[in-house]
C-alpha positions as CSV (number, residue, x, y, z in Angstrom):
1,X,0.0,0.0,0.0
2,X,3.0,2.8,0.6
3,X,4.1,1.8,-3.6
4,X,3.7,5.6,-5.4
5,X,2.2,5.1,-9.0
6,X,1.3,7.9,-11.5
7,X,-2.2,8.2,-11.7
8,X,-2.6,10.4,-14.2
9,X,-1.1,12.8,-17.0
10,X,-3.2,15.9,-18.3
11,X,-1.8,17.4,-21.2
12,X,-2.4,21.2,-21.6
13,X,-2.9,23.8,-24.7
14,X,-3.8,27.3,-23.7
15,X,-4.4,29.2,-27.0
16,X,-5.7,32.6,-25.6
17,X,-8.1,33.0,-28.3
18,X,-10.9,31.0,-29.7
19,X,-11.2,29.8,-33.5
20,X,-8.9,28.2,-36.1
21,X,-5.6,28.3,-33.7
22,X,-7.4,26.4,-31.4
23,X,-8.7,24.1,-33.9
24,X,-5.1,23.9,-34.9
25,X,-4.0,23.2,-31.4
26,X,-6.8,20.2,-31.0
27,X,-5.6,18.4,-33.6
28,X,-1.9,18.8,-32.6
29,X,-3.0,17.3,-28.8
30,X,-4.9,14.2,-30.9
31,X,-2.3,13.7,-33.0
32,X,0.1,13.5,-29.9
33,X,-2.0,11.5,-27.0
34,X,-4.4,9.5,-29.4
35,X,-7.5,11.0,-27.3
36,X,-10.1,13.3,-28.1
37,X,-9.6,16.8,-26.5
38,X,-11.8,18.4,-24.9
39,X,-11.7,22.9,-25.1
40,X,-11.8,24.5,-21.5
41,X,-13.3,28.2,-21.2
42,X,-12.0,31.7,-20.2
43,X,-12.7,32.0,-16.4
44,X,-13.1,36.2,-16.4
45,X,-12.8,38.6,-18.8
46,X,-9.8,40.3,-19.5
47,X,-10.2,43.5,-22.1
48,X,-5.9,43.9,-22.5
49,X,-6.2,40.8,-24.1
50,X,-9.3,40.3,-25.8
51,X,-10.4,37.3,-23.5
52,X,-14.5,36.9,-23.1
53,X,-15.8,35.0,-20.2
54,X,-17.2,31.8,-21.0
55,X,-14.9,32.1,-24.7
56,X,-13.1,28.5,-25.0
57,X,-9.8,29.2,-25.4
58,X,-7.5,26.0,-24.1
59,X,-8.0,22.5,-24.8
60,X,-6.6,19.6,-22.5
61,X,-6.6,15.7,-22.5
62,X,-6.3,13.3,-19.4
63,X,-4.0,10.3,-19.9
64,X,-4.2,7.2,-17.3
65,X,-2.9,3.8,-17.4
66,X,-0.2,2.8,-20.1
67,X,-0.9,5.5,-22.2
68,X,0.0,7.6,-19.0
69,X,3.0,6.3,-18.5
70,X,4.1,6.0,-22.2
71,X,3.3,9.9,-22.4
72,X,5.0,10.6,-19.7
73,X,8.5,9.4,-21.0
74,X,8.1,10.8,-24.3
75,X,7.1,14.0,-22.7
76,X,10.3,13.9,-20.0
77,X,12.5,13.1,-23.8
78,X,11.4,16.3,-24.7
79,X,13.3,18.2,-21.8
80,X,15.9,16.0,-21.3
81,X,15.0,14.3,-18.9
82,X,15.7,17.0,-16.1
83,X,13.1,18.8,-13.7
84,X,13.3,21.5,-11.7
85,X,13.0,20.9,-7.8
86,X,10.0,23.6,-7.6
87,X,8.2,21.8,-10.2
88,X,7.2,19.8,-7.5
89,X,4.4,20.3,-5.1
90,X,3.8,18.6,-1.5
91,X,0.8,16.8,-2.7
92,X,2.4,14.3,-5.3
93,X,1.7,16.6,-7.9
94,X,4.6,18.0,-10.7
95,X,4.5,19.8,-13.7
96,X,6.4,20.8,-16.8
97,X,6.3,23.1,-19.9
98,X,7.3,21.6,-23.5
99,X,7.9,24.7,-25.5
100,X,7.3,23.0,-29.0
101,X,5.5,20.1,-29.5
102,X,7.9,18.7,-32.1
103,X,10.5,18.6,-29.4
104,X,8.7,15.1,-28.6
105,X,9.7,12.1,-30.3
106,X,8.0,10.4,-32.8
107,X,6.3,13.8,-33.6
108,X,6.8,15.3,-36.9
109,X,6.2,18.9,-37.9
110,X,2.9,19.7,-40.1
111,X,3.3,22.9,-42.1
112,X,-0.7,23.6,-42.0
113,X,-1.0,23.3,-38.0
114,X,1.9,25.0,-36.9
115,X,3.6,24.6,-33.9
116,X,2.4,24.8,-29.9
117,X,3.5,24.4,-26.8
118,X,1.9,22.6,-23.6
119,X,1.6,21.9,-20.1
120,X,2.4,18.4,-18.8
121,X,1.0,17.8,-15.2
122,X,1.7,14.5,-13.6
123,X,-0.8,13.1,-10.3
124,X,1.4,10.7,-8.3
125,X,-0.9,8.5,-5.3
126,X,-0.7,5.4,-3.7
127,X,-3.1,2.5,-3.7
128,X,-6.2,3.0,-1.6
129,X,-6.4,7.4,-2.7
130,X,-10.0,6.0,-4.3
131,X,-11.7,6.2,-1.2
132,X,-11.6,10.0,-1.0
133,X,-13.4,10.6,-4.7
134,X,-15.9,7.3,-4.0
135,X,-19.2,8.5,-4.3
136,X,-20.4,6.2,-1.2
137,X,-18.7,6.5,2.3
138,X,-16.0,8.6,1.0
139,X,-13.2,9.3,3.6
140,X,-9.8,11.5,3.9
141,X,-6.6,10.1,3.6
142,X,-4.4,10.1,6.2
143,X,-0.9,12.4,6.1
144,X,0.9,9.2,6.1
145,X,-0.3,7.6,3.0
146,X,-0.5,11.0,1.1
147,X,2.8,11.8,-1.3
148,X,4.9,13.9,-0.1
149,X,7.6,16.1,-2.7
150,X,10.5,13.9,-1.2
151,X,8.1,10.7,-2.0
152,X,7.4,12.5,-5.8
153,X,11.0,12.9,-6.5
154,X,12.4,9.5,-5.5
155,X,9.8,7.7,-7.5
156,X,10.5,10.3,-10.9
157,X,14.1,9.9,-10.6
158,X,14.0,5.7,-9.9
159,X,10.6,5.2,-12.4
160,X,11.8,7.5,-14.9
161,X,15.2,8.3,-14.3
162,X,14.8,11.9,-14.2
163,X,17.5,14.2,-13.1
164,X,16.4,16.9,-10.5
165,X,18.1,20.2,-10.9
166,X,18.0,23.4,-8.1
167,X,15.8,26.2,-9.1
């Protein structure tokens, strides 16, 4: 029950504008993770940038399992498989920037789409973290079984072999 495992990967587009660049940048994120996207909305509206509330202007995908894990090694290729020590949270959470998205492997560049860059957020937990989201008799985890950052950076650097870098 103390084994970490990555639970899931959500792979991030934020476009700042609706219409054919986001388009564009759906495709990319389906052409990359082999799932449907889904488009997230603008929270507020901000006039300095021509943002409307309620205007979709990101689009994200959640990878679990296999693919997860497949991503996630691909994804850590792309930055050389080094992570900043803040990119770390105390909740088993990290997360990463990949500045073009032909910087992953096995990605090749398409002249009509362009290129974007993306978010990569990684959810570590142990077994048993299901009984906080059940529906029925749902619980809190206890401090001891959650993931600490220490926990999160042993299991990237022995899963993954990820080098951690200061700042």
């Amino acid at each position: 029950m103390r084994e970490v495992k990555l639970a899931k990967v959500v792979v991030h587009i934020g476009v700042g504008k609706s219409g054919e660049m986001l388009e564009k940048a759906r495709k990319i994120l389906q052409e990359i993770t082999g799932q449907k996207p889904c488009t997230r909305q603008a929270k507020m509206t901000v006039k300095e940038f021509g943002i409307r509330e309620g205007e979709p202007i990101s689009c994200m995908t959640t990878l679990r399992g296999e693919k997860a894990t497949a991503f996630m090694k691909r994804g850590l290729d792309a930055v050389g498989n080094t992570l900043k020590r803040s990119s770390f949270d105390g909740n088993g959470n990290f997360a990463f920037g990949i500045k073009e998205h032909i910087e992953i492997p096995g990605t090749k560049y398409v002249p009509e789409l362009g290129i974007v860059g993306m978010d990569v957020i990684g959810t570590l937990e142990r077994p048993g973290f299901r009984i906080r989201r059940r529906r029925i008799r749902s619980s809190p985890i206890g401090k001891s079984h959650r993931v600490s950052k220490d926990d999160a950076i042993t299991f990237m650097t022995g899963k993954f072999a990820v080098k951690i870098r200061e700042a």
